[in-house]
N, C-alpha and C positions, 0 to 999 in steps of 0.2 A: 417167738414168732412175730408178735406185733410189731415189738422194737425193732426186727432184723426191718421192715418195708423203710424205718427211718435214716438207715443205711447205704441203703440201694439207691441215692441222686445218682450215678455215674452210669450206674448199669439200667437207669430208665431212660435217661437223657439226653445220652451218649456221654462224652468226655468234657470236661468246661472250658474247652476252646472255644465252642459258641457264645462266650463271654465277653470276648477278642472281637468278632464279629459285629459290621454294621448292623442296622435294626433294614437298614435300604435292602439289605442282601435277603431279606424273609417278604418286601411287599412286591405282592405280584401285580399286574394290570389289570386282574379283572374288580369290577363295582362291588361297594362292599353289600352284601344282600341287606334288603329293608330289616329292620327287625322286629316287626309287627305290635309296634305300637300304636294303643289306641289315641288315636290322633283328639280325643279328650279328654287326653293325659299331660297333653302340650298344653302350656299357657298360650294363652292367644297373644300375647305380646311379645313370645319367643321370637328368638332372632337366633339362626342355625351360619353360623359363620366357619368357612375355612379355616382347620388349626392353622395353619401358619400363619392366620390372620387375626388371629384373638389378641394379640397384645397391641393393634394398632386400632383393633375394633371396640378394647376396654379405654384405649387412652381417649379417641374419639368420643367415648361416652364419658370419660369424668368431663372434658374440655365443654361438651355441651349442660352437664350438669352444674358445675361450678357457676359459680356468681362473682367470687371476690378474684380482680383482675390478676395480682399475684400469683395466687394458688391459678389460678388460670393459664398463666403465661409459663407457669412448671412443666403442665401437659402439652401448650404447646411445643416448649422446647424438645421434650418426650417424644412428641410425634415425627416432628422434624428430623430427628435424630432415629429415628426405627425407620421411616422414610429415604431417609440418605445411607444410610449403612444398607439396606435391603439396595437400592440403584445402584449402591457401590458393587455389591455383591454383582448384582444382575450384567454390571460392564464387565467387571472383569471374567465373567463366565464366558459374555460375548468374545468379546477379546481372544479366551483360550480360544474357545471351539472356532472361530476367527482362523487363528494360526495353524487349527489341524483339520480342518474341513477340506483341505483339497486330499487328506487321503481316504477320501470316502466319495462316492458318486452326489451326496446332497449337499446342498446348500445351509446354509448356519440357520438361517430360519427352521427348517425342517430337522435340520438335529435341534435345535432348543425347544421346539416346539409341539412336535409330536413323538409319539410313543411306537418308537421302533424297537424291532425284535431283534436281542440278541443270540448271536450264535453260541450250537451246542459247547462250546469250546469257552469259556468264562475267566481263562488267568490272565489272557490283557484287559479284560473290563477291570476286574477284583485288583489287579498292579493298578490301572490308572485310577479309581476309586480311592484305594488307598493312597498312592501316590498325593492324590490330590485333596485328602483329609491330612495327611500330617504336611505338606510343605504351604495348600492355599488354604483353606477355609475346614476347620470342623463346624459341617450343619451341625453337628449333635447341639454344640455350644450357642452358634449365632444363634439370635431372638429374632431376627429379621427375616 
């Protein structure tokens, strides 16, 4: 009886299609709740950064930590380079939603920019989603 629970992944889980699946397709819009940590838990010198921002907020900290101009001019390259691949990414997003904006009543600003509701109906999201992880960009991959 024990061993049978070590078994049962498929039939707790559902089926390991959700394998296949973005991680974008389970985040919803609402805030993630506090987690009631006692705030003199925190180091006072903490510094709470955007994931998507950590690898440009770690380079930023060697570049000011560093002293020898060498080891110096690595992280700035580093930066430079997370910098430009992220604006590359940013144009060409523009761009896309650029060309497909006029089938929608908004403006490109407002699709990139805020958090509209999609309809109950999900298979042209989930096609252009994936469409646009295998032919332009896998976020999974980009660091930027």
């Amino acid at each position: 009886p024990i061993n049978a629970t070590f078994f049962q992944h498929a039939q707790h889980y559902g089926d390991l299609k959700i394998a296949q699946q973005h991680i974008a397709d389970f985040l919803g819009t609402e805030k993630v709740p506090p987690t009631g940590v006692n705030s003199e838990a925190v180091p006072k010198n903490a510094e709470f950064v955007n994931f998507r921002d950590i690898s440009i907020k770690l380079t930023e900290k060697n570049i000011q930590s560093i002293n020898y101009i060498y080891e110096k001019q690595i992280y700035v390259d580093e930066l430079s380079r997370l910098l430009k691949g992220r604006q590359y990414v940013d144009q060409h997003l523009r761009a896309f939603v650029d060309s497909v904006h006029h089938m929608t009543r908004l403006d490109t600003n407002a699709l990139l920019n805020s958090k509209l509701e999609l309809s109950e109906d999900m298979t042209c999201y989930k096609k252009f989603v994936d469409t646009f992880h295998d032919k332009c960009f896998n976020m999974n991959k980009v660091s930027f």
